[in-house]
C-alpha positions in Angstrom: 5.8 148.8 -27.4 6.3 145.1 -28.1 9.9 143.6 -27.7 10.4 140.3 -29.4 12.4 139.3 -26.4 10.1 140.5 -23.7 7.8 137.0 -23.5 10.9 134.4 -24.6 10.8 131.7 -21.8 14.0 130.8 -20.1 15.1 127.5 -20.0 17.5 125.8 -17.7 19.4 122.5 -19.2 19.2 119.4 -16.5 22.0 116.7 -16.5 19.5 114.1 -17.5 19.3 116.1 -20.7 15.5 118.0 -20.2 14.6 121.1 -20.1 13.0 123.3 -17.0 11.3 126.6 -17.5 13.4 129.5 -15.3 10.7 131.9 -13.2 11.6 135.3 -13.5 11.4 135.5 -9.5 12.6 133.2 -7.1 10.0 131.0 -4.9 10.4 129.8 -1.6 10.5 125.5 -1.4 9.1 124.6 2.1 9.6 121.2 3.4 7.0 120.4 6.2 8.4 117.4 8.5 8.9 115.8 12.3 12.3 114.3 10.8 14.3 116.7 9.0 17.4 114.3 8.8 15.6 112.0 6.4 15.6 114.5 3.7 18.3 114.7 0.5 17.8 117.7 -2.1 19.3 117.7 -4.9 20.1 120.0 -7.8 19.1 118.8 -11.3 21.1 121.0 -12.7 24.3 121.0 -11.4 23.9 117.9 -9.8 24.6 119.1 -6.1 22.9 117.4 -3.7 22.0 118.4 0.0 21.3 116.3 3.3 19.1 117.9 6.0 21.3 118.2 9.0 18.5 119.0 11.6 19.5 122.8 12.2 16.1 125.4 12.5 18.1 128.4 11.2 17.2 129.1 7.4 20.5 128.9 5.5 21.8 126.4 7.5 20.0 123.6 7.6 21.4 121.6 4.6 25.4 120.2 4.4 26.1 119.6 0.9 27.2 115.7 0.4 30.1 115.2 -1.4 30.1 112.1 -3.7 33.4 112.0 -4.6 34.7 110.3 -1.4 
């Protein structure tokens, strides 16, 4: 049976006002690089961003920065 909400695309609103589809499942984001301190993430949603801090553990290799210093 067909749902009307079953194929309805999620949408997430980013701060510089567009629009990005949300996946149903998460995906894994793998940066590749000799010098992981170089590297800033940031969240274009929420606007949170991230600086590599050279740690090899997964989950800890990012220290949020906090801009309002």
């Amino acid at each position: 049976m067909f749902r009307l909400g079953d194929n309805m695309k999620k949408y997430r609103n980013l701060k510089n006002g567009e629009k990005a589809e949300e996946l149903d499942l998460p995906i894994n984001l793998i940066i590749k690089t000799n010098c992981p301190k170089k590297w800033i993430i940031e969240d274009l949603e929420t606007g949170q961003r991230y600086k590599a801090n050279g740690n090899t553990e997964i989950g800890k290799m990012f220290d949020l920065i906090d801009d309002k210093k």
